[in-house]
matplotlib code that plots the C-alpha trace (Angstrom):
import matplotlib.pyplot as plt

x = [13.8, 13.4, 16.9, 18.6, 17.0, 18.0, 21.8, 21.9, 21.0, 23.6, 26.3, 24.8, 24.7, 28.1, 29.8, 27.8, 29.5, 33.2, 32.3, 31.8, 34.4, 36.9, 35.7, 35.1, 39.3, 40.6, 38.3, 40.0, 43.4, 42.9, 41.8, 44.9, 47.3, 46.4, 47.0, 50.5, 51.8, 51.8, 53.5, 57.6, 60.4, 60.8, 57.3, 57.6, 60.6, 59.8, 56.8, 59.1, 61.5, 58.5, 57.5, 60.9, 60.5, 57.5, 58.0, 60.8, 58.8, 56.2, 58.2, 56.6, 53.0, 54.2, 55.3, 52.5, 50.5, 53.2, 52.7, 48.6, 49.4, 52.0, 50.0, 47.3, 49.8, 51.0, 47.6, 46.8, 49.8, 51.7, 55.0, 58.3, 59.6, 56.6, 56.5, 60.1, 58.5, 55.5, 57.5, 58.7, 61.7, 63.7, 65.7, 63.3, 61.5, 65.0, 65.7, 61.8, 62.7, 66.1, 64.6, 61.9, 65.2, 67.3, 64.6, 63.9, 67.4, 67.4, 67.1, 63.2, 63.0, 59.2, 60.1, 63.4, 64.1, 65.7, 67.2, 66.5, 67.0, 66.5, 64.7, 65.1, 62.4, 63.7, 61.8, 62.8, 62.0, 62.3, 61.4, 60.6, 59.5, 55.8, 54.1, 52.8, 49.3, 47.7, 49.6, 47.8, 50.0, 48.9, 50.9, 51.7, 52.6, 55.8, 54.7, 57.6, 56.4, 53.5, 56.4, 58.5, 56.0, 54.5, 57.6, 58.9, 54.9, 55.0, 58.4, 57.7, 54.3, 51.9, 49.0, 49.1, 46.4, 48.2, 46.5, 48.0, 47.7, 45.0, 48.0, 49.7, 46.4, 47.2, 50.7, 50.2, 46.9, 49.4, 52.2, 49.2, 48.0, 51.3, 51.8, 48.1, 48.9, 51.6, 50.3, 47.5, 49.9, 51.9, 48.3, 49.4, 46.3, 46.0, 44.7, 47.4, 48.1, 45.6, 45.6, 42.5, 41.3, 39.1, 40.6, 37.8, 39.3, 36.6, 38.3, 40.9, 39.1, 36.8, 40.6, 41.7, 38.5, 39.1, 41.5, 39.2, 41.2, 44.2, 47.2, 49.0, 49.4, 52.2, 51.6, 54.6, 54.2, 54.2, 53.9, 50.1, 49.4, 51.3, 49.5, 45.8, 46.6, 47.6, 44.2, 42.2, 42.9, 42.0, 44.6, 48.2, 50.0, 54.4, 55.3, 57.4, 56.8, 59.3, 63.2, 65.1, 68.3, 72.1, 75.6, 78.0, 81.4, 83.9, 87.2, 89.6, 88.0, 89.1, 87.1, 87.5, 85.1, 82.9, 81.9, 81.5, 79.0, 77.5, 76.8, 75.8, 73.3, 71.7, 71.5, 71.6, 67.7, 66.6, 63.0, 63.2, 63.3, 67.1, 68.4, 70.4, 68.2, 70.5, 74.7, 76.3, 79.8, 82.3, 83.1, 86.9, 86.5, 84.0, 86.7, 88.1, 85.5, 82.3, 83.2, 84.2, 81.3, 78.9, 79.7, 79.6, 76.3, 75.2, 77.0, 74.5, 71.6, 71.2, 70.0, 71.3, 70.1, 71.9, 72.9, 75.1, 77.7, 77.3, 76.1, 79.4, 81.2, 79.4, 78.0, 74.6, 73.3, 70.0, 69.2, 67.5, 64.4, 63.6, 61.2, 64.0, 66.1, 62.3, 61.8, 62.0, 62.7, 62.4, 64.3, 67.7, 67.2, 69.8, 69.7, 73.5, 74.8, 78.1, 78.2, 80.5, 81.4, 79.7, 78.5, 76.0, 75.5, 74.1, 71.8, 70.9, 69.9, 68.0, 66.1, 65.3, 65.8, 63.0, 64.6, 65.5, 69.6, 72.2, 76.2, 79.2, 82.3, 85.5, 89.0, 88.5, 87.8, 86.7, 83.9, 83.1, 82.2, 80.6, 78.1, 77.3, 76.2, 74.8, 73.0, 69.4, 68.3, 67.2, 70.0, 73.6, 76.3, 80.3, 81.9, 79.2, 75.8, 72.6, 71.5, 72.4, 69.6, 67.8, 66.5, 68.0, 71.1, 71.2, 70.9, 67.6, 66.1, 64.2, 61.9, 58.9, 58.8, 61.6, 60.4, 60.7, 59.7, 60.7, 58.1, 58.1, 60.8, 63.1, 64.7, 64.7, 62.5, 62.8, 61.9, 62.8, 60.8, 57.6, 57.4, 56.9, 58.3, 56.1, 57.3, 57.6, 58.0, 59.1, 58.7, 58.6, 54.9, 56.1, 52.8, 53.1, 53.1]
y = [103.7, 105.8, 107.7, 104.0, 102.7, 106.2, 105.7, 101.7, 102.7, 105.7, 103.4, 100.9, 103.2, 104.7, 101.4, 100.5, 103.9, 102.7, 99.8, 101.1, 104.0, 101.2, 99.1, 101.8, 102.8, 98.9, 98.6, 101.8, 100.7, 97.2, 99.2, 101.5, 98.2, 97.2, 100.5, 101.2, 97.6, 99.1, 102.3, 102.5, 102.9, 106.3, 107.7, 106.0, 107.6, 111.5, 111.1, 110.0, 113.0, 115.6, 113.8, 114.6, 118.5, 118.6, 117.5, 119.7, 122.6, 122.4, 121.4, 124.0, 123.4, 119.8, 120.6, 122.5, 119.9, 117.4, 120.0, 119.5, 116.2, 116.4, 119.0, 115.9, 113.4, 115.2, 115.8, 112.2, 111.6, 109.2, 108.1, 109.7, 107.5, 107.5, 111.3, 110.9, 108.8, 111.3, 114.0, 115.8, 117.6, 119.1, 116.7, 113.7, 115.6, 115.8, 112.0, 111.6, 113.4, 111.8, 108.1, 109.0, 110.0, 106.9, 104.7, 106.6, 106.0, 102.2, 99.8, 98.8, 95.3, 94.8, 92.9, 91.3, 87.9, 86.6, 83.1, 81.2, 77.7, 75.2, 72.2, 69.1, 69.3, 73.2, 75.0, 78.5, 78.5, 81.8, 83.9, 87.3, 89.8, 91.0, 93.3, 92.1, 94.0, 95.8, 96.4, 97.5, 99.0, 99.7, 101.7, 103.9, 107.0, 107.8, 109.7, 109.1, 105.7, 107.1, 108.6, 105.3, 103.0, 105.3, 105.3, 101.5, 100.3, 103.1, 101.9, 98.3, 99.0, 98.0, 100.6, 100.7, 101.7, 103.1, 103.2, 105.0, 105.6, 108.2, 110.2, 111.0, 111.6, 115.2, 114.5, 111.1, 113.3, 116.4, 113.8, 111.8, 115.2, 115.7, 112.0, 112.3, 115.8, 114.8, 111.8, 113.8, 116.2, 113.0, 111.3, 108.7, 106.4, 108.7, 105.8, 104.1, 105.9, 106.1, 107.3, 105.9, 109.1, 106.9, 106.7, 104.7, 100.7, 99.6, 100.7, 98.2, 95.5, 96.2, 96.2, 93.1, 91.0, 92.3, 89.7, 89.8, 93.2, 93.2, 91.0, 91.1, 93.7, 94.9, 96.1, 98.2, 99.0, 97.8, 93.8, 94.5, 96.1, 93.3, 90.6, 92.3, 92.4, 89.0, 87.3, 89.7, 89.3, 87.2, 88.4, 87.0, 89.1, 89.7, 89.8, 92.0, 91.2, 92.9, 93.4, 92.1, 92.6, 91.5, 92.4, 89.5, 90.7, 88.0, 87.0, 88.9, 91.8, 95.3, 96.6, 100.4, 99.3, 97.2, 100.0, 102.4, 100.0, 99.2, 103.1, 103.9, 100.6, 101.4, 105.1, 107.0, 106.0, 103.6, 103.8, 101.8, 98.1, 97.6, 99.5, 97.3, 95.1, 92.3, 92.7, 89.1, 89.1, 86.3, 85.5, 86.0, 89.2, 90.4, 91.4, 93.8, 95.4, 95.2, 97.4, 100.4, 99.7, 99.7, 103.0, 104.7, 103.2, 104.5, 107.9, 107.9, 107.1, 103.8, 101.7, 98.2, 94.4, 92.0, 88.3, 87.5, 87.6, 90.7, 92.6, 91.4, 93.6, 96.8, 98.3, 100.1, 97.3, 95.8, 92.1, 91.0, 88.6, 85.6, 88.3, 90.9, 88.4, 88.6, 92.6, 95.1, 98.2, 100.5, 102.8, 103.9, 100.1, 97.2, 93.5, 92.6, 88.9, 86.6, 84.0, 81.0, 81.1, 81.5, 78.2, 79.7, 83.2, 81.2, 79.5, 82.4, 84.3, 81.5, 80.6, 84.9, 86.6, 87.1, 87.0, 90.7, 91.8, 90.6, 91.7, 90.0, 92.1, 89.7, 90.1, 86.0, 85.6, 81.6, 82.9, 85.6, 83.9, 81.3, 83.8, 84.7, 80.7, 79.9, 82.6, 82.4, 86.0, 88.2, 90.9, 89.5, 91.8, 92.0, 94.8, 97.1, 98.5, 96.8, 100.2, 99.6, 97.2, 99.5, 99.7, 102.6, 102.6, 99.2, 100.9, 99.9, 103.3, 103.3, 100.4, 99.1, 97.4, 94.5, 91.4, 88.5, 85.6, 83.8, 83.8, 85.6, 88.2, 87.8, 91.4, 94.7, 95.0, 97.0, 97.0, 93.3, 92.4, 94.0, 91.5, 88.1, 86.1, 84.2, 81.7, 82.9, 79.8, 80.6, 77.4, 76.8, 74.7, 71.8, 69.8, 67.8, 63.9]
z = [112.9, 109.7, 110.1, 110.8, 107.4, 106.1, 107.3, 106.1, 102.6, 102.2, 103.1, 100.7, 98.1, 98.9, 98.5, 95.2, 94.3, 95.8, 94.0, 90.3, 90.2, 91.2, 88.1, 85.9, 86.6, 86.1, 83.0, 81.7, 82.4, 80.3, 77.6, 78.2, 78.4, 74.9, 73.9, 75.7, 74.8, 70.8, 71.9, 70.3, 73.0, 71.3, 72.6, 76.2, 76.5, 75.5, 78.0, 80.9, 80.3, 79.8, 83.3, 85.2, 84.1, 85.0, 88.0, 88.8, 87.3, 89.6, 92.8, 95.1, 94.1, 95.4, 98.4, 99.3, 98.6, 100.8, 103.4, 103.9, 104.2, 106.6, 108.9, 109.0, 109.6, 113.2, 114.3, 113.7, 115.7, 112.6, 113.6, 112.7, 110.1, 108.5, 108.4, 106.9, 104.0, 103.7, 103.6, 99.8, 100.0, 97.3, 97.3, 97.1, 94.4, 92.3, 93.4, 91.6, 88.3, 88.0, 88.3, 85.6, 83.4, 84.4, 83.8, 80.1, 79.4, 80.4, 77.3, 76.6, 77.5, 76.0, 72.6, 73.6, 72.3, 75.0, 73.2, 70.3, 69.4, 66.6, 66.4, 64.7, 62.5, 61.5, 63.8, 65.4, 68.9, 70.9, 73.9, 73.8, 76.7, 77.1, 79.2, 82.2, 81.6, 84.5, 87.9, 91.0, 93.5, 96.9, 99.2, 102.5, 102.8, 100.1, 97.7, 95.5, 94.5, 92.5, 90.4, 90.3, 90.1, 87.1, 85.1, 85.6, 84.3, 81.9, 79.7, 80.8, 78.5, 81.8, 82.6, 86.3, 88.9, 91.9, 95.3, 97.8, 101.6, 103.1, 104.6, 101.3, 99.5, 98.3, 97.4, 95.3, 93.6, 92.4, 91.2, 89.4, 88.2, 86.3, 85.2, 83.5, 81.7, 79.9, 78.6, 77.3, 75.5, 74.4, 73.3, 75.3, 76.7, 79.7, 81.2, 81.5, 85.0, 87.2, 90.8, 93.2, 94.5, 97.4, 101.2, 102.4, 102.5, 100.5, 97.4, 98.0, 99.0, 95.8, 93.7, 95.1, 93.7, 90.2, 88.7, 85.1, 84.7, 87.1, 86.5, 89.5, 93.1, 94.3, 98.0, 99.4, 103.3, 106.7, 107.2, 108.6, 105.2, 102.8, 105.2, 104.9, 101.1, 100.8, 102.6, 101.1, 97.1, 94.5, 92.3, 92.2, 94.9, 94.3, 98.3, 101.1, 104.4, 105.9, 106.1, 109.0, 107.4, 109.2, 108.9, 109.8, 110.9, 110.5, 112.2, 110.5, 109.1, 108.9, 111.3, 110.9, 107.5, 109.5, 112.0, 109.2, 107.5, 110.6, 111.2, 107.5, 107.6, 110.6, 111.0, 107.7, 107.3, 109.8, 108.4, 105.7, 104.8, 103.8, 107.0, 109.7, 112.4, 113.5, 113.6, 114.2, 115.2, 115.2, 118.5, 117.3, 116.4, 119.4, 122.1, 119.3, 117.3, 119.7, 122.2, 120.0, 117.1, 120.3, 121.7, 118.2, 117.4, 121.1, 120.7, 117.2, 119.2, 118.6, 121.6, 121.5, 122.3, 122.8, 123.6, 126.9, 125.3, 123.4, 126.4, 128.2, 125.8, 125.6, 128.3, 128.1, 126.2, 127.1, 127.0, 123.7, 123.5, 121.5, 119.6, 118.8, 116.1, 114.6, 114.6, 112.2, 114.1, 111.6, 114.0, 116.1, 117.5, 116.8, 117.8, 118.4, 118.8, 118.9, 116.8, 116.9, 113.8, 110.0, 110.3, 113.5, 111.8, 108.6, 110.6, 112.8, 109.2, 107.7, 111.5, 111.9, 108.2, 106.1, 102.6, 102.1, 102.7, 104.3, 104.6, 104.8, 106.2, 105.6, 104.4, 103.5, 100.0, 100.5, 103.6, 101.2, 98.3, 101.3, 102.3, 98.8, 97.8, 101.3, 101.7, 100.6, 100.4, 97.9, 98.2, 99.6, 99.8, 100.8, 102.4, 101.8, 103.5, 103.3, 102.3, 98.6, 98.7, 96.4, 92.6, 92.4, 93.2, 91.8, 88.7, 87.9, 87.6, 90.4, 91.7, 92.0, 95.1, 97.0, 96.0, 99.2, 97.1, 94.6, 92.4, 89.9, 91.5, 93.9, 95.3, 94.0, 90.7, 87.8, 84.4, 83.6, 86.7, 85.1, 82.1, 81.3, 78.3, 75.5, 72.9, 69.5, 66.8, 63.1, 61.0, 56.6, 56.6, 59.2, 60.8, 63.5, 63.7]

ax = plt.figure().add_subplot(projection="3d")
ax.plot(x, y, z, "-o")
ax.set_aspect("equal")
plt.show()
């Protein structure tokens, strides 16, 4: 009875100790918000270049650090395209350094006046961009974000509290490690990055009930994760369920682009949001352009579903459910249907899509421009892959997360998407009557 007492009151106390490191870190970064929101363009912008060499300077004490994290990922059996997020490469380190220096060379939007207008009783009414304050992101497994959603709070002048997944804990710790050094050299508020060293899931819950110091989250991860999130905080909460993303190939299009698309969409990285779930075709242009796209999605190990129709056309294919025009595969998997005409491949998108990117491949200028009004998502494209979808190559910088609502973002966001705008009034003594 003694050792159960004994083992009650060392959970109590470890969560009383969850509980006040997680405060103690979202106090600090409210102090630091103040602070950073004074800091010039000039200084934000030497830190975020020192930050990319860095970074690139200590590249293999990264990936050694990547690497205990991926030897625990395959013992704990994590999925493939997750190990493709864990995983820091070279190349994703280089991708990391060059955001931090694209974002530094992006215009500053805190301070912006936005528009101005005069009154008739003379006053100067304005807009001008602010800080958002504190951001809590919470994440899975890509270790990159820690250095893109560092920089895009950083020149955006928001302190941000990053809180990544268990798997990438030594990863996001070595980037946070470099973030927090030259911020210090810069006498930055160091503060104004901070990493949640805790993988127990109380520190999150503990972050989500903070909304005296904590302006908004950010969650960036599987639906489960963004759901969880949602319920759990008490804190205004920007949204990304999850990317079911289409290509609709139209009568008429050139279809030697459309398979190339198709391909590039589906397979070049099937693990993440903006890559290819559900291909409509116009029943037009099926006889022509399904049976060829089909085998060279299949010869690229992609195993199709699809409708009657679709499966009529290619063989191999297996018969899709009601459930896969709702799936994100987040794999070599594609959904594959015939549609009447746009009219039918509108309505499939607005019954199945959930907001993020969808792609029109059309020679028509009138159904292009069409798709582009009708189309309610966040990202709308024509004649090009969902895959550009991306802050980045947007030419935001990099990006903070893919906003699925509208409020207060809607799609990729970047630095404007880290601010708000307050009035700013200049009068000559008037009162009002």
């Amino acid at each position: 009875m003694t050792t159960f007492y004994q083992a009650v009151r060392v959970r109590k106390e470890l969560s009383m100790n969850i509980k006040a490191q997680v405060i103690e870190i979202a106090q600090k970064a409210r102090a630091a918000a103040a602070g950073l929101a004074r800091c010039s363009a000039e200084q934000k912008n030497r830190a975020l270049a020192e930050m990319a060499q860095e970074l690139l300077q200590q590249k293999d004490m990264l990936k050694k650090e990547n690497a205990r994290d991926l030897a625990a990922a395959r013992l704990t059996g994590l999925a493939a395209a997750m190990i493709d997020r864990l995983t820091l490469k070279d190349s994703t380190i280089e991708a990391m350094a060059a955001g931090l220096e694209e974002v530094a060379a992006l215009p500053d939007p805190v301070g912006k006046v936005t528009s101005m207008w005069r009154r008739p009783n003379g006053l100067l009414v304005g807009r001008m961009r602010i800080p958002l304050g504190v951001i809590g992101i919470i994440y899975e497994s890509r270790p990159n974000v820690t250095a893109d959603a560092a920089a895009l709070c950083l020149k955006s002048g928001n302190a941000v509290i990053l809180r990544g997944g268990s798997e990438a804990i030594h990863s996001n710790r070595a980037i946070a490690d470099i973030l927090q050094g030259v911020l210090r050299k810069q006498a930055l508020p160091e503060a104004a990055i901070q990493l949640i060293p805790i993988t127990d899931r109380k520190a999150v819950s503990e972050m989500l009930k903070l909304e005296e110091y904590i302006d908004v989250i950010i969650p960036r991860g599987g639906e489960e994760l963004i759901r969880a999130v949602v319920q759990q905080s008490k804190i205004p909460v920007i949204k990304h369920y999850k990317g079911v993303c289409h290509i609709f190939v139209d009568t008429g299009a050139d279809f030697g682009m459309a398979e190339n698309i198709c391909l590039n969409a589906k397979t070049q990285r099937p693990g993440v949001c903006n890559a290819l779930e559900t291909l409509l075709v116009h029943q037009d242009a099926a006889t022509q352009f399904l049976p060829g796209a089909a085998a060279k999605l299949q010869a690229a190990g992609v195993a199709l579903r699809g409708c009657e129709k679709a499966r009529a056309l290619a063989p191999g294919m297996e018969p899709a459910t009601e459930d896969d025009w709702y799936r994100e595969y987040l794999e070599l998997v594609l959904a594959v249907r015939v549609v009447r005409d746009m009219d039918e491949a509108i309505a499939h998108i607005e019954k199945y899509g959930s907001l993020h990117t969808e792609a029109i491949i059309t020679r028509d200028y009138h159904n292009a421009q069409r798709f582009l009004n009708e189309v309610n998502s966040s990202t709308v494209l024509v004649n090009a892959s969902t895959r550009f979808s991306d802050g980045f190559e947007l030419g935001l910088g990099a990006e903070i997360g893919i906003s699925t609502t509208k409020l207060h973002a809607f799609g990729p966001m970047g630095l404007e998407e880290l601010t708000t705008s307050k009035f700013i009034i200049y009068g000559d003594g008037q009162v009002r009557t």
